[in-house]
Each structure stands twice: as structure tokens, then as C-alpha cells.
BAMAR-516022 format. One record per residue (C-alpha): residue number from 1; residue in one letter; z, y, x. Coordinates in pm, 1 decimal. Layout:
BEGIN
- nr,rest,c3,c2,c1
- NUM,a,Z,Y,X
...
# end
This chain:
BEGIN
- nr,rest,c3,c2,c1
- 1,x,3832.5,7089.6,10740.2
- 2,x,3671.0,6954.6,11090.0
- 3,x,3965.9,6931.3,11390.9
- 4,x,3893.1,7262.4,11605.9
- 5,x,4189.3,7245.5,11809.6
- 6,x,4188.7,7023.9,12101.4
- 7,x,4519.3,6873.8,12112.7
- 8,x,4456.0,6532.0,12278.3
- 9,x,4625.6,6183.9,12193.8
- 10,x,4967.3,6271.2,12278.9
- 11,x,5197.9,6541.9,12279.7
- 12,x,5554.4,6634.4,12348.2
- 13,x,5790.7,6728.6,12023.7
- 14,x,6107.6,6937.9,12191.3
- 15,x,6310.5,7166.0,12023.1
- 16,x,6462.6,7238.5,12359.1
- 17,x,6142.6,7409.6,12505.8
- 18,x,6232.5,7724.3,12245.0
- 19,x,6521.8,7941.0,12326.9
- 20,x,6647.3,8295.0,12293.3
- 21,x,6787.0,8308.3,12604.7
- 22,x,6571.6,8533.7,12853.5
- 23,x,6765.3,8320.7,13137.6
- 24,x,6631.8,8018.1,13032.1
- 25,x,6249.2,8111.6,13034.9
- 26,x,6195.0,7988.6,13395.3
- 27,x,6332.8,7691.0,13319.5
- 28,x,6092.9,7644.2,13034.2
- 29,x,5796.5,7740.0,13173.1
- 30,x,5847.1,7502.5,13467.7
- 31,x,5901.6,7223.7,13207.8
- 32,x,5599.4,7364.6,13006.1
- 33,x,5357.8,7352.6,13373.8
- 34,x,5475.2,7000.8,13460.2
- 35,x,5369.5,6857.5,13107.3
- 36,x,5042.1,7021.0,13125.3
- 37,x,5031.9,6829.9,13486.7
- 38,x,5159.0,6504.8,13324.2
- 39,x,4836.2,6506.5,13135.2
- 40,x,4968.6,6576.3,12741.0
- 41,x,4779.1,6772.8,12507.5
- 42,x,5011.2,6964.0,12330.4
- 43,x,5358.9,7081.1,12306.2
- 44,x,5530.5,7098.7,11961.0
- 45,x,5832.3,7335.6,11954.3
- 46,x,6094.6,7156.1,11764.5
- 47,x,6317.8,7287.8,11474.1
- 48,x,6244.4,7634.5,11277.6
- 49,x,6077.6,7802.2,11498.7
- 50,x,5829.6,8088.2,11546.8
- 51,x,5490.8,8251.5,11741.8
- 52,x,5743.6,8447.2,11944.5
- 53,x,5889.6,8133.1,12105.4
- 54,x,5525.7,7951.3,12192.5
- 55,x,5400.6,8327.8,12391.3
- 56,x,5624.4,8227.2,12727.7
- 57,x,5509.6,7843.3,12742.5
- 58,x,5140.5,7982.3,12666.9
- 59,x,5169.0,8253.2,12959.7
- 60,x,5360.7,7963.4,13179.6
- 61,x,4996.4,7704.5,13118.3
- 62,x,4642.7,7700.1,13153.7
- 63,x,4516.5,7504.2,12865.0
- 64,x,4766.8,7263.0,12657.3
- 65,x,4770.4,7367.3,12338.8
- 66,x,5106.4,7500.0,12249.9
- 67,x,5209.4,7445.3,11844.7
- 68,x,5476.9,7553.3,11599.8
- 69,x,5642.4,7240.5,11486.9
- 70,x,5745.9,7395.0,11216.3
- 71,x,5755.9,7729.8,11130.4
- 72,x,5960.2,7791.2,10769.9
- 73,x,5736.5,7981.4,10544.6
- 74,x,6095.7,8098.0,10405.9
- 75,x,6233.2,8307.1,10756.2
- 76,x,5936.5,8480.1,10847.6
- 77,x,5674.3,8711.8,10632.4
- 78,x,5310.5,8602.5,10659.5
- 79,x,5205.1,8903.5,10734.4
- 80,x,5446.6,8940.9,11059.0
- 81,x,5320.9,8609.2,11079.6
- 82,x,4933.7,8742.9,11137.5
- 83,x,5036.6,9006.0,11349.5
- 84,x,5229.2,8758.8,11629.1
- 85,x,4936.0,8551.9,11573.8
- 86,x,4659.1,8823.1,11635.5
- 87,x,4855.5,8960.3,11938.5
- 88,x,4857.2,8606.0,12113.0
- 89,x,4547.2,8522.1,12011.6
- 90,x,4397.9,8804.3,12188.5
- 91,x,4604.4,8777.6,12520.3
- 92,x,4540.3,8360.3,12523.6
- 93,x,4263.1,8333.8,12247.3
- 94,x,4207.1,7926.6,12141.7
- 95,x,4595.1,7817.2,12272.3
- 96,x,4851.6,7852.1,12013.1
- 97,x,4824.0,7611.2,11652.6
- 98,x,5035.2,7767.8,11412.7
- 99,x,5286.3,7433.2,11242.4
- 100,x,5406.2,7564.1,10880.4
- 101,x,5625.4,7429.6,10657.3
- 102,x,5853.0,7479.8,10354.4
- 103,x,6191.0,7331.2,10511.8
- 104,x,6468.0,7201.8,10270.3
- 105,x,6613.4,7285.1,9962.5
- 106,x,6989.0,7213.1,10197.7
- 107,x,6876.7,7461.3,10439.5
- 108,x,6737.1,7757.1,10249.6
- 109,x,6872.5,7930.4,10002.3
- 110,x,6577.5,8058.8,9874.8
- 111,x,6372.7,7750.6,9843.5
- 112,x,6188.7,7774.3,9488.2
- 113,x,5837.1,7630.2,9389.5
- 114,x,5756.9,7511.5,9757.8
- 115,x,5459.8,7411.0,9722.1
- 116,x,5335.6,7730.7,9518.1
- 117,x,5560.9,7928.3,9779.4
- 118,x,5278.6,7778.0,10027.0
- 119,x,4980.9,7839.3,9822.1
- 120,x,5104.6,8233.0,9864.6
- 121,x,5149.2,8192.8,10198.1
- 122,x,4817.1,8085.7,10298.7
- 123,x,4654.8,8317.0,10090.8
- 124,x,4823.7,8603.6,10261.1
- 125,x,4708.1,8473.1,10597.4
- 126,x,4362.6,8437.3,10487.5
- 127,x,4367.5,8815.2,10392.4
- 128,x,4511.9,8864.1,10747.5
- 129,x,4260.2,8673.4,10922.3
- 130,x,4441.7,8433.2,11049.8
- 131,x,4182.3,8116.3,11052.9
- 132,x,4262.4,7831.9,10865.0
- 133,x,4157.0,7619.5,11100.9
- 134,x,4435.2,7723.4,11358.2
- 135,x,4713.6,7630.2,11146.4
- 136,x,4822.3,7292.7,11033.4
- 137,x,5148.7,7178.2,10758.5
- 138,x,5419.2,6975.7,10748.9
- 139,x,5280.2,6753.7,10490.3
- 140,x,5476.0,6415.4,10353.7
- 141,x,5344.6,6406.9,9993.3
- 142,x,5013.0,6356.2,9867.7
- 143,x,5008.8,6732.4,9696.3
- 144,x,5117.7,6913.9,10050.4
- 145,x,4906.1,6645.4,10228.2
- 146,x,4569.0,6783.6,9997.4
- 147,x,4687.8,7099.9,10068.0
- 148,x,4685.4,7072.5,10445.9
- 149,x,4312.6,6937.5,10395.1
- 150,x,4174.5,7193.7,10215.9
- 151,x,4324.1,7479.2,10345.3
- 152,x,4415.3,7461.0,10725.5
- 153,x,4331.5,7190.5,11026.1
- 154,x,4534.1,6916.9,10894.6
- 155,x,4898.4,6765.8,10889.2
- 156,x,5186.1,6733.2,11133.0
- 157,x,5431.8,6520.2,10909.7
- 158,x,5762.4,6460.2,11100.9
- 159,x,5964.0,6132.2,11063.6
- 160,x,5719.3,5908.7,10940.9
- 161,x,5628.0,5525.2,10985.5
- 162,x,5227.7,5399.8,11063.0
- 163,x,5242.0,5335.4,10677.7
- 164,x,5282.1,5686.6,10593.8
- 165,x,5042.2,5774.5,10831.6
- 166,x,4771.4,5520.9,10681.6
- 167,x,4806.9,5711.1,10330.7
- 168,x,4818.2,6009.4,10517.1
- 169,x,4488.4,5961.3,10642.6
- 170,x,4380.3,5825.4,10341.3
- 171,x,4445.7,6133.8,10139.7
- 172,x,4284.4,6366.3,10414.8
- 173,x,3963.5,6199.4,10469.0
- 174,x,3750.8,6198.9,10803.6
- 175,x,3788.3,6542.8,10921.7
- 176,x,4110.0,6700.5,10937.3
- 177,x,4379.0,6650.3,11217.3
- 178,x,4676.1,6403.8,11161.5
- 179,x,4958.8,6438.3,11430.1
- 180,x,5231.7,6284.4,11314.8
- 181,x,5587.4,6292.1,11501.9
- 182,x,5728.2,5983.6,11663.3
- 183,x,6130.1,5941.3,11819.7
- 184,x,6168.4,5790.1,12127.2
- 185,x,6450.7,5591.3,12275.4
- 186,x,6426.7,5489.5,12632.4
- 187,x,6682.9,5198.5,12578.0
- 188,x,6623.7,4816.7,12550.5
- 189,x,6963.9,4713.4,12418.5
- 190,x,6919.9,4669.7,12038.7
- 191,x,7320.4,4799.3,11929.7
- 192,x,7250.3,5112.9,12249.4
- 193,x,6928.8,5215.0,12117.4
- 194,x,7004.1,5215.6,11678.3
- 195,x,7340.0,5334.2,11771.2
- 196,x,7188.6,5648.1,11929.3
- 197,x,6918.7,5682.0,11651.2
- 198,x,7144.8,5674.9,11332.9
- 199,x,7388.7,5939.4,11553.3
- 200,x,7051.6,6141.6,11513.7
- 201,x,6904.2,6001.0,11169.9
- 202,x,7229.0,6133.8,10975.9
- 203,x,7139.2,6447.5,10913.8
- 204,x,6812.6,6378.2,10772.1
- 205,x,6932.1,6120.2,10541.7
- 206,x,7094.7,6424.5,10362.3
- 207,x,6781.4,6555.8,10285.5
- 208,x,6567.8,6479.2,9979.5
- 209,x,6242.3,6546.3,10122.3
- 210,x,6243.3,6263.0,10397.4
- 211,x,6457.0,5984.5,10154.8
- 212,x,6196.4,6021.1,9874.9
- 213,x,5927.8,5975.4,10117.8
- 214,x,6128.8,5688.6,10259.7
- 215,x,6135.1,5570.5,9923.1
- 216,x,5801.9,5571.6,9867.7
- 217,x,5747.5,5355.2,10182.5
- 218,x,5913.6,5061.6,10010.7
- 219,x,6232.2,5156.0,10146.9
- 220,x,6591.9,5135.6,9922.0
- 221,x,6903.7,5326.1,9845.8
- 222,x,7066.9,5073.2,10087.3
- 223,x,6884.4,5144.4,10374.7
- 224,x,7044.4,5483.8,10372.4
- 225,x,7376.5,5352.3,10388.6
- 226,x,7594.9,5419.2,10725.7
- 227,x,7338.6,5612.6,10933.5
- 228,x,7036.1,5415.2,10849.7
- 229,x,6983.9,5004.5,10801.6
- 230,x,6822.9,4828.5,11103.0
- 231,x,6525.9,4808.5,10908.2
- 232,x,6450.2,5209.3,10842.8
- 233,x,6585.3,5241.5,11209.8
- 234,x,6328.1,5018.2,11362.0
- 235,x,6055.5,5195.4,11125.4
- 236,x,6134.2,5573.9,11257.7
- 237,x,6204.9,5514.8,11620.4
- 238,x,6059.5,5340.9,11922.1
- 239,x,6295.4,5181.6,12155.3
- 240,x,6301.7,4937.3,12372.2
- 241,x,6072.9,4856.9,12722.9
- 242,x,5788.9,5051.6,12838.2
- 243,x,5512.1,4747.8,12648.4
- 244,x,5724.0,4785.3,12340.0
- 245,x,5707.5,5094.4,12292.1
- 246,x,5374.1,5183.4,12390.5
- 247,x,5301.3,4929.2,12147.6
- 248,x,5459.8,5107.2,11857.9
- 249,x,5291.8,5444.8,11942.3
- 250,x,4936.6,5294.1,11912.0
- 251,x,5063.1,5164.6,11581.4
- 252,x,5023.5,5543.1,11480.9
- 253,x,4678.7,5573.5,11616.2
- 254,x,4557.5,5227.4,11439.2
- 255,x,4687.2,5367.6,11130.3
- 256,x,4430.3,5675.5,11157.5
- 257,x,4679.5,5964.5,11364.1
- 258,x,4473.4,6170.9,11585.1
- 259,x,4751.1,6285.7,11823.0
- 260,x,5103.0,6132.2,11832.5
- 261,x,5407.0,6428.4,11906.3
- 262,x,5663.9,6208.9,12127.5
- 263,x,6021.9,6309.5,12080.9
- 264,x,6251.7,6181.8,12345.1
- 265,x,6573.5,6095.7,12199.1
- 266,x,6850.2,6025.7,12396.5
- 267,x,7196.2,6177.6,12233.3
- 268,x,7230.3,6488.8,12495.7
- 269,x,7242.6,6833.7,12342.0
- 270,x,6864.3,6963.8,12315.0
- 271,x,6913.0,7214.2,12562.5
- 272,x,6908.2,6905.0,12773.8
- 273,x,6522.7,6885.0,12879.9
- 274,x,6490.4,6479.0,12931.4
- 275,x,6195.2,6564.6,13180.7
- 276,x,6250.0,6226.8,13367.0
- 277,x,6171.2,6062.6,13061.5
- 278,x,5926.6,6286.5,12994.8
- 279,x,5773.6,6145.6,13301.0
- 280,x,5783.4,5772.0,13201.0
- 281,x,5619.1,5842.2,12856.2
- 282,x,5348.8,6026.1,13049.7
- 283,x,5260.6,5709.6,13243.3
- 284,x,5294.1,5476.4,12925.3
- 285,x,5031.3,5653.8,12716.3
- 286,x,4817.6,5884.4,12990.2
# end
């Protein structure tokens, strides 16, 4: 399916730009404004979330595209899902890219037959109208990664290596959109900047989804051990200077990414918007 949504060559991954909190929505729509200015294509709300969340960054901007990164398929019905959709659609039509995915057997309790789970899904959104070329999956495998090419605008896997993205591409051909995630560590001190990533890497070594893809990357059972080796560390997250890591981010679009979603990682709660940083990853890749 042929990329339709504009997203540009970088984006900003933040689960801190989605918040129930009315007294917060200032706050992030300011944030939401300045990375429009700051030239990025696309913001990717972090963690489960929903339409709901992208409407006040949409209403806050003029043009960036504004994405679900992801939205479980598990928490919310498709056909509330087509509703949201339709009602944003109309009020900002062309803004919002709806970012699906089937979560974690650890974190739902109702996770069965994901990837048939998704099949359903889709197909209820089709009889919605909701175009499947303004919705793309959170694809690792090769089956979910098929799936995402044949039946919406393409993948946004999330914790990935160049590698994965080279079979990723690979599997989808040509046309459809690849945006995978990348974490970012503004630190050049090699013990400062893995400390910091396996503090955040922990939790998703407990989850079977992103170790058997790890796994299939030529990665081992040891690598997992105590937070993550140096190895898998240096694989998932860009650290060091500004060259460095600029560097590593292109290794994404060499490997056949259309758009790279930068997440800044820096150990401070995520209600913590790291707009400074921000800021300096604007002027490395803009």
C-alpha cells in the first residue's frame, strides 16, 4: 500500500505529550507548536494510547502529522475506534495516523490469537470506513509485518536495530511506510549513558515479544542478563556526541526506514518534557 501520509524523516516518540490531565493541555500544546517549528514531521504519542489524546496536539498545530504510537487493539472497540477517528477527521481531515497494536501477553489479560485478534480488528474498521491507508501497526515479525503491508500504510516497530529494519523493509516491499522507533541518550560517557538505558531497557526484557525478536537478530539469552549486555545496549540506543549519534539514526534510513520516531531518554519521569533536547535533536537531523 503506497505511503499517503506525509510524515517526514523524523519524528518525536513521547509518551509525555498524552495526559489526562485538563491542566496539563497548555503545556502540551506549547510543546506540540514548538516541534512543528523545530521542523519534525510527526509526533508519536508514546505508551497505550488513544484518538482522544492526539485531538488537543492536532487543534494546538497546523500540519505535523500527529500518530498513535500505539493504540492496544485490546482497550478500545474498533468501532469507538471509527467514530473518534471520523470525528477528527472531519474537524482536521489528513492530520491524525492511527498506530495499532496488539500489546503483551504481561500486560493484557485478554491477549489470545493476536494476530487473528488484528485480522478482526481491521476488518471492523474497514466496515467503518476508516481508510487503511491512515493507519499503520506495530509490526516486529514477518506475519504482523505482511499484515501491516497489505492492509494499512505500513509499520511503526518500536525497539528495533537497522537490522530489523533491513528485513523489515524487505518483507514490505517498495511502497508502504517504515517508521521505526529509535532511543536517544544525550550522554557521551559510556558507564552514564548504558547505565541510564538498561534503568529503562528492564522492563522490556520481561517481555516475550521484543526478546524473541532480539533473538532473531543474532542476539543470546546472555545479553538479557542484568539490564541488557553492552552489546544489545549499543544496538537499541544512540548515545553519545551530536556526530555519533546522528550517525546511528541514518543507520535506520540506510537500512530502508522512511521516517525515524526519536525518543529522548534521559531517566526523568515522562511527564518531564526534555524539550531542550528536543531542540538539539532538531538541529542534528533538520
Amino acid at each position: 500500500m503506497a505511503k499517503e501520509n506525509s510524515v517526514g524523516r523524523y519524528g518525536i516518540w513521547s509518551s509525555g505529550l498524552r495526559t489526562e490531565d485538563p491542566t496539563r493541555r497548555g503545556e502540551l500544546a506549547d510543546a506540540a507548536a514548538e516541534l512543528e517549528d523545530l521542523g519534525f514531521g510527526a509526533i508519536w504519542l508514546g505508551g497505550s494510547t488513544t484518538v482522544d489524546h492526539a485531538v488537543p496536539l492536532v487543534e494546538a498545530t497546523a500540519h505535523i502529522t500527529v500518530a498513535t504510537g500505539i493504540q492496544s487493539i485490546w482497550q478500545h472497540e474498533a468501532a469507538d475506534t471509527a467514530v473518534r477517528f471520523a470525528d477528527l477527521e472531519a474537524a482536521h481531515p489528513g492530520r491524525f495516523l492511527l498506530g495499532l497494536g496488539v500489546s503483551h501477553a504481561k500486560l493484557t489479560e485478554q491477549y489470545r490469537r493476536p494476530y487473528a485478534a488484528m485480522v478482526d480488528y481491521l476488518d471492523a474498521l474497514d466496515a467503518a470506513g476508516v481508510p487503511a491507508d491512515r493507519r499503520v501497526l506495530a509490526a516486529l515479525g514477518p506475519r504482523m509485518l505482511r499484515l501491516s503491508r497489505d492492509r494499512s500504510a505500513g509499520s511503526h516497530p518500536y525497539l528495533v536495530t537497522p537490522e530489523h529494519t533491513a528485513e523489515a523493509r524487505e518483507t514490505l516491499g517498495e511502497g508502504p511506510l517504515l517508521a521505526p522507533e529509535l532511543k536517544v541518550i544525550l550522554e557521551t560517557d559510556p558507564d552514564h549513558a548504558r547505565t541510564t538505558a538498561r534503568a529503562h531497557l528492564t522492563f522490556y526484557l520481561g517481555l516475550p515479544n521484543y526478546t524473541n525478536t532480539f533473538l532473531r537478530l543474532g542476539f543470546t539469552d546472555s545479553d538479557f542478563a542484568d539490564g541488557g549486555s553492552d552489546r544489545l545496549i549499543d544496538a537499541m540506543y544512540a548515545w553519545g556526541d551530536d556526530d555519533r549519534i546522528r550517525s546511528r539514526v541514518e543507520e535506520f534510513h540506510a537500512a530502508g526506514a522512511d521516517h525515524v520516531a526519536l525518543q529522548i531518554i534521559d531517566g526523568r519521569p515522562n511527564d518531564v518534557l526534555p524539550r531542550k533536547a528536543w531542540r538539539r535533536v532538531a538541529e542534528m537531523v533538520n
